[in-house]
C-alpha positions as protocol buffer text, in pm:
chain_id: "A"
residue {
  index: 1
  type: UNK
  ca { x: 79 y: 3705 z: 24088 }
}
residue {
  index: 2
  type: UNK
  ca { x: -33 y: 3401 z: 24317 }
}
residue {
  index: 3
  type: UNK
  ca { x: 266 y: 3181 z: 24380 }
}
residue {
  index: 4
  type: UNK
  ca { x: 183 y: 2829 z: 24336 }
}
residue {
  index: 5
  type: UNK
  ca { x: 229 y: 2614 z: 24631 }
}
residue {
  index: 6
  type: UNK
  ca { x: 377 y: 2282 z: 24560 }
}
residue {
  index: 7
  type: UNK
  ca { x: 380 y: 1902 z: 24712 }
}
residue {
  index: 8
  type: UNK
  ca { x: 670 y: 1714 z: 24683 }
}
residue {
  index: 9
  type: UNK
  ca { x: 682 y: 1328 z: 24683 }
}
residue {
  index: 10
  type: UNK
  ca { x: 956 y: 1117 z: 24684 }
}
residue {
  index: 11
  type: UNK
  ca { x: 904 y: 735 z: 24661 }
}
residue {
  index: 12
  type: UNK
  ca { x: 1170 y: 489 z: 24691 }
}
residue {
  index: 13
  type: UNK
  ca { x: 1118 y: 136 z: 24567 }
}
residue {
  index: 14
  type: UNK
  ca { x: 1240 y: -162 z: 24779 }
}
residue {
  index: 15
  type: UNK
  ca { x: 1316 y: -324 z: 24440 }
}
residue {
  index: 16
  type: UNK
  ca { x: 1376 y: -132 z: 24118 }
}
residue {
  index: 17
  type: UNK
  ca { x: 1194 y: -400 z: 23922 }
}
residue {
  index: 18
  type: UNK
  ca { x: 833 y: -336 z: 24115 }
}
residue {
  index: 19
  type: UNK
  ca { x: 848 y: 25 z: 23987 }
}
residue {
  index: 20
  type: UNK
  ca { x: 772 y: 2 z: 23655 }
}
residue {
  index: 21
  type: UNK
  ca { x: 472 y: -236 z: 23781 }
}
residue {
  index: 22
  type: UNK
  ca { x: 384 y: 84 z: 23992 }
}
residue {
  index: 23
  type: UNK
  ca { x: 370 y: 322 z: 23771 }
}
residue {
  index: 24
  type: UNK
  ca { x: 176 y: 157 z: 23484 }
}
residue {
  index: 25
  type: UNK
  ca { x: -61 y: 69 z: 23814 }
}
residue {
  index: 26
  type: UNK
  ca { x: -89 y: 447 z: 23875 }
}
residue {
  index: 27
  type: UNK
  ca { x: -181 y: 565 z: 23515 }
}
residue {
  index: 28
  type: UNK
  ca { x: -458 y: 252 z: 23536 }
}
residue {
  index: 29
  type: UNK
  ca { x: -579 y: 350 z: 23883 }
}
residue {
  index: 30
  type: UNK
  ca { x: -503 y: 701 z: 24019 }
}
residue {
  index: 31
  type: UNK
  ca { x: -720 y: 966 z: 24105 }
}
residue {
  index: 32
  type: UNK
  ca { x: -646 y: 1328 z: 24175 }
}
residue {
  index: 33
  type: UNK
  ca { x: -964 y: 1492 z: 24089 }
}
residue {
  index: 34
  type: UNK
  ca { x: -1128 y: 1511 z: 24485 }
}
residue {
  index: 35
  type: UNK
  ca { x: -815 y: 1710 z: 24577 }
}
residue {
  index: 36
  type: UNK
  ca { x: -942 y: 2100 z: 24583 }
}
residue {
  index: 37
  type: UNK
  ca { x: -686 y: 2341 z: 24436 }
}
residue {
  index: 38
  type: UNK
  ca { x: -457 y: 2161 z: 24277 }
}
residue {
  index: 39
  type: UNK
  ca { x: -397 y: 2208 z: 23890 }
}
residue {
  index: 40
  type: UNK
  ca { x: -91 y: 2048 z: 23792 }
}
residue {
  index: 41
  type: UNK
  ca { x: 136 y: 1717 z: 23853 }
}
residue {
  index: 42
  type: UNK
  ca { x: 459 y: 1660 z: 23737 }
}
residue {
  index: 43
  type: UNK
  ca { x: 650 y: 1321 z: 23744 }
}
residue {
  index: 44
  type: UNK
  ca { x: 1031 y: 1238 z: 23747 }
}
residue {
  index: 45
  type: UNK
  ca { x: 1210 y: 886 z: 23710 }
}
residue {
  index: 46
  type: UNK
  ca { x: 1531 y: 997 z: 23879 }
}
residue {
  index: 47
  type: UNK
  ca { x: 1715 y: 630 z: 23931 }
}
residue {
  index: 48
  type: UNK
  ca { x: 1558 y: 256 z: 23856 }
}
residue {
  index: 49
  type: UNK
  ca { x: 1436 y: 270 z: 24219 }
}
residue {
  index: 50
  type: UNK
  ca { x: 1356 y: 659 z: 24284 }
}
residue {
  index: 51
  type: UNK
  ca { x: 1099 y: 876 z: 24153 }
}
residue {
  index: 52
  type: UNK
  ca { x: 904 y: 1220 z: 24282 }
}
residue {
  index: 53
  type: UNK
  ca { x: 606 y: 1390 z: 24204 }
}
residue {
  index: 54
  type: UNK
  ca { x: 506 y: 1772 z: 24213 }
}
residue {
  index: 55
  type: UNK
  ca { x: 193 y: 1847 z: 24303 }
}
residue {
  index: 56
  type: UNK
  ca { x: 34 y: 2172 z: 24221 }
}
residue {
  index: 57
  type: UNK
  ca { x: -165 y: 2452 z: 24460 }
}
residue {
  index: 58
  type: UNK
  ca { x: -331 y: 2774 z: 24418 }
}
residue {
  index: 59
  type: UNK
  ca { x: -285 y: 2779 z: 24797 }
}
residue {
  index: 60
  type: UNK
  ca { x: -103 y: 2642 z: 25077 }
}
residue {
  index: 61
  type: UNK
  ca { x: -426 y: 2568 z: 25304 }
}
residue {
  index: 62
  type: UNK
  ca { x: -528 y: 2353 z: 25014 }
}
residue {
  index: 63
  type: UNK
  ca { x: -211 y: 2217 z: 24990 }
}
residue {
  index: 64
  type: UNK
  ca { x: -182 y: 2088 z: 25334 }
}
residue {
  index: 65
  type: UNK
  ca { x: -569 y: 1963 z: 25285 }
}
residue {
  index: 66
  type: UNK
  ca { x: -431 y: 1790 z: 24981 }
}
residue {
  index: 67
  type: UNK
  ca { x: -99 y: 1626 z: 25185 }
}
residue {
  index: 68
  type: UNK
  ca { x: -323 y: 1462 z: 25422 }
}
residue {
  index: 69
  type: UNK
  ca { x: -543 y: 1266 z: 25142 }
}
residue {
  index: 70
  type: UNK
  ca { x: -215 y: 1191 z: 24950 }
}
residue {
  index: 71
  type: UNK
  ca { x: -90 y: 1024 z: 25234 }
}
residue {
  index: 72
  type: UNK
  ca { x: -356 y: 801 z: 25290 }
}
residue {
  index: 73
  type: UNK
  ca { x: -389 y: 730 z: 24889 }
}
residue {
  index: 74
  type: UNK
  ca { x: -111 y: 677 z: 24868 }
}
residue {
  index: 75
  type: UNK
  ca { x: -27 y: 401 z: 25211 }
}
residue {
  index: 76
  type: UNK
  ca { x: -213 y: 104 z: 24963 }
}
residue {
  index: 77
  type: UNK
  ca { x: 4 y: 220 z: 24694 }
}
residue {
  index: 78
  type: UNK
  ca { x: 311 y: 210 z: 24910 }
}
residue {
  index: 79
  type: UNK
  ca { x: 254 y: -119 z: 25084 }
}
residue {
  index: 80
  type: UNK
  ca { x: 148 y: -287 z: 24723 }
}
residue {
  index: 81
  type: UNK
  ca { x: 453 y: -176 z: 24576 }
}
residue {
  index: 82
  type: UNK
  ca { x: 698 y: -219 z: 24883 }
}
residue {
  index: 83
  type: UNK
  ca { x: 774 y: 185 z: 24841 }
}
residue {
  index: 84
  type: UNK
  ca { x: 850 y: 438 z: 25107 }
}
residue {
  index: 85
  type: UNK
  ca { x: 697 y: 795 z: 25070 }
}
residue {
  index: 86
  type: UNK
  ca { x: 829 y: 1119 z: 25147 }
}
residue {
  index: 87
  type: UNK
  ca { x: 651 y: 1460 z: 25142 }
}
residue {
  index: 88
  type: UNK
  ca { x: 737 y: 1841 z: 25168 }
}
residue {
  index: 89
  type: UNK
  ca { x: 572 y: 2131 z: 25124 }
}
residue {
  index: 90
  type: UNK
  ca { x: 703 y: 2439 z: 24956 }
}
residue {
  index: 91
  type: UNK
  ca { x: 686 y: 2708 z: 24712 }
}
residue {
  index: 92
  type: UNK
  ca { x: 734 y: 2730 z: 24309 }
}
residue {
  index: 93
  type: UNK
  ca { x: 958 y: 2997 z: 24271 }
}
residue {
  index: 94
  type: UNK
  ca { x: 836 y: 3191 z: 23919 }
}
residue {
  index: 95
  type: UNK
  ca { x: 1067 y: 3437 z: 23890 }
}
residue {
  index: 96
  type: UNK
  ca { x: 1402 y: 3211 z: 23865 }
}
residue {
  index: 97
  type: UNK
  ca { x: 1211 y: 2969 z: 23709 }
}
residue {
  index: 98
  type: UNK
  ca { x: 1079 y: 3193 z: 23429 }
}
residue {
  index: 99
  type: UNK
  ca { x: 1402 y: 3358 z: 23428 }
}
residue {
  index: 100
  type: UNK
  ca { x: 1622 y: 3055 z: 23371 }
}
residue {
  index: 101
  type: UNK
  ca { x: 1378 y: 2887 z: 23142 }
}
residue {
  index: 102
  type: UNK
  ca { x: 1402 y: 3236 z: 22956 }
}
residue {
  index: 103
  type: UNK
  ca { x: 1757 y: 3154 z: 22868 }
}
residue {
  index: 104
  type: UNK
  ca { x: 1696 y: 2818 z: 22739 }
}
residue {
  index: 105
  type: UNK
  ca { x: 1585 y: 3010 z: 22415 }
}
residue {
  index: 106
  type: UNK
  ca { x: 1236 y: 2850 z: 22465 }
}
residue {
  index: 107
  type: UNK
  ca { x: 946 y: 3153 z: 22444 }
}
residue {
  index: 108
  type: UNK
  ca { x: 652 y: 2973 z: 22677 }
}
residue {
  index: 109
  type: UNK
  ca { x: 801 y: 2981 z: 23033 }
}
residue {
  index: 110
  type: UNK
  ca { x: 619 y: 2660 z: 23228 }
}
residue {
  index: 111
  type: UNK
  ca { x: 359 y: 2934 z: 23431 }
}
């Protein structure tokens, strides 16, 4: 089994009322189609002023191909919005995923 490689973004707001403005901006205008490998996204409100996205990878080189066009996407997005972004680079772990999700009662683990 291939484990999937993963992107990590963390954006903090300046002001918790632009991000709202930011996201419905991103559903209107972003564009992940050009990046090569990558076949899921997740997204997480975690606080008024914090959220994070998980980018998905078949591989890492693609990954780190990916990282470098997210970064510059994403410097408009971050100026517009007055947002500072994070990244890292890891690994999904599938077997404690799987396994915890297994004991959740739900059949479908996530991959």
């Amino acid at each position: 089994m291939q484990v999937p490689i993963v992107l990590i973004g963390r954006f903090r707001y300046a002001n918790a009322k632009v991000m709202g403005v930011g996201h419905d901006w991103a559903e209107q205008n972003a564009d992940v189609t050009q990046l090569v490998g990558l076949f899921r996204v997740d997204t997480f409100h975690i606080a008024p002023d914090m959220g994070m996205a998980v980018y998905y990878f078949h591989e890492a080189e693609q990954a780190k191909s990916a990282l470098t066009e997210l970064k510059k996407g994403f410097q408009s997005y971050a100026e517009m919005f007055d947002c500072r972004i994070t990244w890292e680079l890891g690994t999904f772990n599938v077997t404690l995923s799987n396994k915890l999700t297994s004991q959740t009662g739900e059949t479908q683990p996530i991959l």
